[in-house]
N, C-alpha and C positions, 0 to 999 in steps of 0.2 A: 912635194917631198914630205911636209910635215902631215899629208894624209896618207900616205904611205908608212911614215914611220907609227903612226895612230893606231893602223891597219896591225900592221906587224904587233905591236902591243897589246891587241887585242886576242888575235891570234895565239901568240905566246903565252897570256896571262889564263885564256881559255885549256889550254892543252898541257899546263900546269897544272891548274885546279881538278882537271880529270885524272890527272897521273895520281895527286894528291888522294881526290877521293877514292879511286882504285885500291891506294895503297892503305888507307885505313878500312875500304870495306871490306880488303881479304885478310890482315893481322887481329882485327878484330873479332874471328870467327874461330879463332884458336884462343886457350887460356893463356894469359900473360903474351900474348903476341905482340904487344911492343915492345917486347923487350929485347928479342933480335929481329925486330922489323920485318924487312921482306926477304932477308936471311934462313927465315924458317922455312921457305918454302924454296929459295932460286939459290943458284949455284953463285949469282953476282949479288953482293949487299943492297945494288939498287936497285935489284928487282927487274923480272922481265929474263927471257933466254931461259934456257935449262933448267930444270925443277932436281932440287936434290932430292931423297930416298923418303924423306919425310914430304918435299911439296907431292910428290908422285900418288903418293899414298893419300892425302887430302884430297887431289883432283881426283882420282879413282873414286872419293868419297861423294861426292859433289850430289845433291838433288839441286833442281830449283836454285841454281846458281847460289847453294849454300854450303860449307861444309861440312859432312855431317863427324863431328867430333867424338857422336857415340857409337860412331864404327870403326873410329881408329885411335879412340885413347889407349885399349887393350894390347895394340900392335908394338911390338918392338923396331922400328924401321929400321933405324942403323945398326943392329945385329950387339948391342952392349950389355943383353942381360938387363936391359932396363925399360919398360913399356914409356911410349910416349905422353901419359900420361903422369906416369911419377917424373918424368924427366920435366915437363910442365907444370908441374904442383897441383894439378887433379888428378890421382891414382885410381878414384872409382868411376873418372868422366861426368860427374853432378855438375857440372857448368855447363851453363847456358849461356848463350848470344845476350848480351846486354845486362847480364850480372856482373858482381862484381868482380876484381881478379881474385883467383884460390891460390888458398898456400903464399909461400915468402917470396915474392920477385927476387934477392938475390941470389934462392938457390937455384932458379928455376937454368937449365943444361941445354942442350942443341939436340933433340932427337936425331938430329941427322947425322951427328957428328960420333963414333965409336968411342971417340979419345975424349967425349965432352960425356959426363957419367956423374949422377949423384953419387955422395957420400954415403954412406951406412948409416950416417944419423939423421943425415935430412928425407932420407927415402919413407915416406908414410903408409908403412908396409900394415900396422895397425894402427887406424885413426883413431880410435875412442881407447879400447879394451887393449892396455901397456902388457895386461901379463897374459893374453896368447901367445900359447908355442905351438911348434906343430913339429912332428918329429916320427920318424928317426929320416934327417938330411944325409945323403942320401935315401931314397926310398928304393925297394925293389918290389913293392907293391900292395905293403897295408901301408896308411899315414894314418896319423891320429892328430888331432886338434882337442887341446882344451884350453878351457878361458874360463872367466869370471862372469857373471851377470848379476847386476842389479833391479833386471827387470824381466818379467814374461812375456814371451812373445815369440808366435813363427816366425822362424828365421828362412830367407832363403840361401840355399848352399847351391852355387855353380862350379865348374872347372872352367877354364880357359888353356887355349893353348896357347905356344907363345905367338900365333898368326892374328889371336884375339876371337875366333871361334869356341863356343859353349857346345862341351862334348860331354857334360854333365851336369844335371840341377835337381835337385830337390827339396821340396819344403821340410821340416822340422821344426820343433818345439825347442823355444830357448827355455832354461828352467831359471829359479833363484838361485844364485849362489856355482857352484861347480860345472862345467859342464863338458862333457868327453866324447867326442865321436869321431868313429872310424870306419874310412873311405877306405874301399878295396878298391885299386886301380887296376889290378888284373882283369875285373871282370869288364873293363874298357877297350882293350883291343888297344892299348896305349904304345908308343915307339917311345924308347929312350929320349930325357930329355930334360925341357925346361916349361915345368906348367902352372897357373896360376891358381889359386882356391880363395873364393869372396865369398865370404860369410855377411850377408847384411838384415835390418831390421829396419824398425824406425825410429829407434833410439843409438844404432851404431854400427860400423862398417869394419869388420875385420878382412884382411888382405895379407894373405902370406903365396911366397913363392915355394914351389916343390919343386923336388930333383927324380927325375928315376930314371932307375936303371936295372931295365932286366937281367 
């Protein structure tokens, strides 16, 4: 009896430890993923059964039994107007597996969830550069971006769409001081919408959302 009850102990205490490490090596491989555990990815808190909108989207992502984070931070899963990303406190995806967390653990939302949305203040639409605008919101098909710069340097400029595909990029020269340029989205072939524009460098990352509408 009492090697029987040994047994079982063994048994149990092994098939724990695997659920355990399961459960940190897939929260792990998202930004801030302890923070709703194995929620981020399954329809149940405890994980296991049905993947919600966002796990669907990570396993779509999957190499090498890893998640590849830099093909679905761009992605909006649960339809909020919000990339999962800024909904996780990396907006430009620069986290890696085994860095530190990015951005504020408290703000960080539920990509999965429509009703769970950052705020207008915690959202890091521009992480360095406070006085880019981009404008005229709506667009019907020129947009302009200007910002400040303290530094020289090629910038590169991409578009995203809200699926997270680059449907535009090109290098440019940042200057000192003033800087103004304008994207003609007509010459895109672009559908009414919600689209992204990342301006980055190696001194800083601009991220503003566009609207247009033919």
């Amino acid at each position: 009896m009492k090697f029987v009850f040994v047994l079982f102990s063994i048994v149990f205490l092994s098939f724990m430890s695997e659920t355990l490490l399961s459960k940190e090596q897939w929260v792990n491989q998202i930004p801030n993923g302890q923070v709703n555990s194995c929620s981020n990815c399954h329809v149940s808190a405890n994980g296991g059964g049905s993947r919600n909108v966002f796990g669907k989207a990570a396993q779509n992502s999957m190499s090498n039994d890893k998640i590849r984070w830099d093909k679905i931070f761009n992605l909006d899963s649960d339809g909020d107007g919000f990339t999962n990303g800024e909904e996780l406190q990396d907006p430009d995806g620069q986290w890696a597996i085994g860095q530190a967390e990015p951005g504020v653990s408290t703000l960080v939302t539920k990509p999965w969830d429509p009703n769970s949305k950052p705020t207008k203040s915690s959202v890091l639409e521009n992480i360095v550069s406070d006085n880019a605008i981009i404008y005229p919101i709506p667009s019907n098909g020129i947009v302009n971006l200007e910002y400040i710069s303290d530094y020289f340097d090629t910038s590169r400029l991409e578009l995203f769409n809200s699926n997270g595909r680059i449907i535009y990029s090109d290098n440019m020269n940042t200057n000192i001081g003033p800087n103004n340029w304008t994207i003609n989205l007509n010459n895109q072939s672009l559908n009414s919408g919600v689209y992204y524009l990342v301006l980055r460098n190696k001194y800083f990352n601009i991220r503003k959302r566009i609207v247009f509408s033919k």
